[in-house]
N, C-alpha and C positions, 0 to 999 in steps of 0.2 A: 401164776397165783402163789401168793407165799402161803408156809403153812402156819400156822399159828402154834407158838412156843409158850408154855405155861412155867413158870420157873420157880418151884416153890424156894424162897430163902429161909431156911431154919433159924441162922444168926446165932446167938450163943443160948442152944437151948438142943436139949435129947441127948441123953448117952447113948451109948453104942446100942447096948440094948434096946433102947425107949426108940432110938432110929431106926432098928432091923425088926422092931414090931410097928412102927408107923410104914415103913415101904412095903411089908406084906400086908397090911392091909390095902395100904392104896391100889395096889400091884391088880387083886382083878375088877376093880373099878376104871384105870385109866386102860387096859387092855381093852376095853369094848369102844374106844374112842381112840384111834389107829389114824385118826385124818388131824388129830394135833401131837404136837411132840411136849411131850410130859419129861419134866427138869427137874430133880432134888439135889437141895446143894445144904449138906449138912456141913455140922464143925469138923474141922480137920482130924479131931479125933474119930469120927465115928467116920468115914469116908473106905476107910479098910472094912468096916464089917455091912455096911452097905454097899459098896462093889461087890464082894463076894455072895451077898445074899442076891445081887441081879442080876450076876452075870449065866450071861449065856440066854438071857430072859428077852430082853430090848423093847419093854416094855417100858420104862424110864432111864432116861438118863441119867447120867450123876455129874452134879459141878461142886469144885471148892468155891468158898465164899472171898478168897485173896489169891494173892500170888507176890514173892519179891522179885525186883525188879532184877537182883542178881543171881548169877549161873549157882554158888555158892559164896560161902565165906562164914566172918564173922558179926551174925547180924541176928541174934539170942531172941528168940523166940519165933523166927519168921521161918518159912516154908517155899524153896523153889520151883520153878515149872519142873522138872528132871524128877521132882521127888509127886507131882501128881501124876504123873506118866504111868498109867495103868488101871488110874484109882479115880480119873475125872475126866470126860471129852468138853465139858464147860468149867471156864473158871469166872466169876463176879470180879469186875476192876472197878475202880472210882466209886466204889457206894459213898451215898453221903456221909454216911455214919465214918467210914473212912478216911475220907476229909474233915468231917468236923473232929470226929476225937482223935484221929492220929497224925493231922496233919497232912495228909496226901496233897498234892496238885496237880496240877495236870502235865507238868512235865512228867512225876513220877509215874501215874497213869499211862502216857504213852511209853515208857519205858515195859511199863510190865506187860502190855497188849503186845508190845513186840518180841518179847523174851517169850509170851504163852505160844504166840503164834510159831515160833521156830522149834518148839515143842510140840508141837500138833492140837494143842488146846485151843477151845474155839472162847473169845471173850463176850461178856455180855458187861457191853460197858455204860454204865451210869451218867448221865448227865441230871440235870436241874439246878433249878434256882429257889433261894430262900425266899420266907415270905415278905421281907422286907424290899427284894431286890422285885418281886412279884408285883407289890404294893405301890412300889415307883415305876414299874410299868415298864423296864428294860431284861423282863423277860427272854423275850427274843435276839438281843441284842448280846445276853448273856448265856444263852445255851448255843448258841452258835456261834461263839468264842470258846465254847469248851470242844465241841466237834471236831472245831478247826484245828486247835489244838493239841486236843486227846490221839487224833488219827494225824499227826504230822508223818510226815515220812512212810508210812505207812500206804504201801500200792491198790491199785485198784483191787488186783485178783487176789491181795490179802482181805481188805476191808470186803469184798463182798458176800463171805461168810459169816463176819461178825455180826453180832446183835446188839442193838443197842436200846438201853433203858431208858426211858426217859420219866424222872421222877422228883415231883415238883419236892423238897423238902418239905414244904410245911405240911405236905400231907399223909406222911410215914410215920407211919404208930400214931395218929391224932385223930382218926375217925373222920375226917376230912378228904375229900375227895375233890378231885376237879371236875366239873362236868362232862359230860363224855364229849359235846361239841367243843370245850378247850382243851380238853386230851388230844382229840383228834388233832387240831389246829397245831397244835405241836408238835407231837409227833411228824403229822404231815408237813406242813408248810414251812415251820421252822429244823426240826432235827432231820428230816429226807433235805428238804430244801437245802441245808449246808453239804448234805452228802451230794446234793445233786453239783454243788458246785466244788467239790471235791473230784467227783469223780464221775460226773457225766450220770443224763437219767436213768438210761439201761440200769447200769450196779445199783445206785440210790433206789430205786424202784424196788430189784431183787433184796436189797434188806431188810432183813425182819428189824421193827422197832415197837418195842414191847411199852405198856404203860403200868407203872410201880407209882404205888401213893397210897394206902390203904384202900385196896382193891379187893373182894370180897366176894362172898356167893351171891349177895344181895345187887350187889351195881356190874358185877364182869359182865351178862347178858347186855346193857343197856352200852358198854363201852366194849364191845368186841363185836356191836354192830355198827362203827363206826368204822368204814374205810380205810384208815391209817392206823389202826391199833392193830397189830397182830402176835398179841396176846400181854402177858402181864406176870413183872415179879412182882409174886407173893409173900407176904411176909405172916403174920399172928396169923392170917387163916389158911396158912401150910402145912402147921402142926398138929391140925385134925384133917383124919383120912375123908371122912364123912365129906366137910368144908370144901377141901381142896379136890377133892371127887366130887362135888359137885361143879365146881369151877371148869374143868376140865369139860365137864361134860355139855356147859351152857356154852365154850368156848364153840367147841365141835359141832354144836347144832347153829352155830353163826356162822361157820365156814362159807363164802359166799360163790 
């Protein structure tokens, strides 16, 4: 059975401060809910004073929201796996946001999945398609060219740690949501479906594949009683303790 991963994404929002009083409050809310694994992945700046306010806790974890693809160098304002090394066991790769405003692809994608991994960083990697690629109906056609893709070279006994996102763009930050029956169908049939042909059903199986799209306290109950959802990044309703404690906790009462 996998267990169900809740991934709150902050994105560019909370200071240090604002982040070390959002995880204490969350801290004894997702504590009573021990059968899902609770994720906060703040900005790179606050990541030092949120480790320290958790450690030794293991009540959530902590993920950076990037990663570059190289060991070091000269690349002004970017962040290596070597420098999250202590400070994050998850890092976010391929967000859309990612790809749309910075350019990423997916060759750079699989580049940093393989650098986090020789780091001991576990990735939660992003896939989706926009709504226009949705709207022509090559959906499928296109997020299982990112999978293929994104995880090239990449081994079985690597990949089958990873987690992978699956988040339709038109539906982040827009209030918009995919039904939980076509969440499902993705997740499952098409994003496991390419893994299964990756790497056999056994590992596909054991992958966690999370659903991100403006995902809420309101719809996580109704799409985390769907068979192939196990579980969901979160984005605007991370940054309240209340919100995303509630999440967590409809999460854990779907555990099947």
């Amino acid at each position: 059975m996998r267990k169900p991963i809740m991934a709150g994404n902050w994105k560019m929002n909370k200071t240090p401060a604002e982040a070390v009083e959002l995880v204490r409050a969350l801290e004894p809310i997702v504590t009573r809910y021990p059968q899902v694994e609770t994720v906060v992945c703040p900005p790179f700046v606050d990541l030092p004073a949120v480790a320290a306010a958790l450690q030794g806790r293991g009540e959530m974890g902590v993920g950076a929201q990037n990663v570059h693809w190289a060991e070091s160098g000269a690349y002004t304002g970017e962040v290596s796996a070597a420098m999250l090394v202590g400070l994050a066991k998850y890092v976010i790769i391929g967000h859309s946001e990612r790809r749309q405003y910075f350019g990423e692809t997916d060759e750079m994608v699989n580049k940093k999945i393989k650098l986090a991994l020789a780091h001991g960083l576990t990735p939660i990697v992003c896939v989706g398609e926009s709504l226009e690629q949705n709207e022509a109906g090559i959906t499928a056609e296109f997020v299982c060219g990112q999978v293929r893709a994104d995880f090239a070279g990449i081994s079985a006994e690597q990949a089958a740690g990873i987690v992978v996102a699956y988040e339709p763009i038109w539906a982040i930050g827009t209030g918009r949501t995919a039904t939980s029956e076509i969440a499902n169908r993705i997740c499952g049939q098409v994003v496991r479906g390419a893994l299964v042909e990756l790497y056999g059903d056994a590992i596909a199986q054991a992958m966690r594949v999370q659903y991100g799209g403006s995902a809420n306290e309101k719809n996580i109950a109704e799409l985390m009683a769907m068979p192939d959802i196990d579980g969901a990044l979160v984005g605007g309703a991370s940054l309240k303790a209340d919100a995303f404690g509630t999440m967590v906790r409809l999460a854990a009462e779907s555990v099947r």
